[in-house]
C-alpha positions, 0 to 999 in steps of 0.5 A, a space after each residue: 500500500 505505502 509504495 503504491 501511495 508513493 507511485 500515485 505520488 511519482 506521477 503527480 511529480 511527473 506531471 507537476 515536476 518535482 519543484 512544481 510539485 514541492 511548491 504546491 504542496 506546501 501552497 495547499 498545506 498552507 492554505 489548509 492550515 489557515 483554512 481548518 488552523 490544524 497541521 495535520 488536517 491541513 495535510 490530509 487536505 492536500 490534492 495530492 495526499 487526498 488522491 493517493 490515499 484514495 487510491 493507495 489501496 488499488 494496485 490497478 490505480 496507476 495503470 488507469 489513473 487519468 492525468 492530473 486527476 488529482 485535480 479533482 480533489 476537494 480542497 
């Protein structure tokens, strides 16, 4: 599960680079702290975080992800 977790990542880095990546990240953990004033929900809030722990558990996943779905997230 973890290194399914971490590959749903790989692929958010491939489409996003990893700089744009890392600065998202922080963006959105940033606004989810202001947003909900917690650290760790503002983690579990991020797009990215929220894709792959929806997904973590289904090893087809990244054969069928489509691009950018992490997009789709709830904020």
């Amino acid at each position: 599960v973890t290194k399914n977790h971490e590959t749903i990542h790989w692929q958010q880095y491939i489409e996003t680079g990893i700089f744009g990546f890392l600065l998202l990240y922080l963006i959105f953990w940033i606004i989810g702290l202001i947003k909900y004033g917690n650290g760790e929900l503002a983690y579990y809030r991020i797009p990215f975080e929220q894709e792959a722990y929806e997904n973590d558990g289904n090893f087809d996943y990244c054969r069928t992800r489509k691009r950018y779905a992490w997009m789709e997230s709830k904020i």
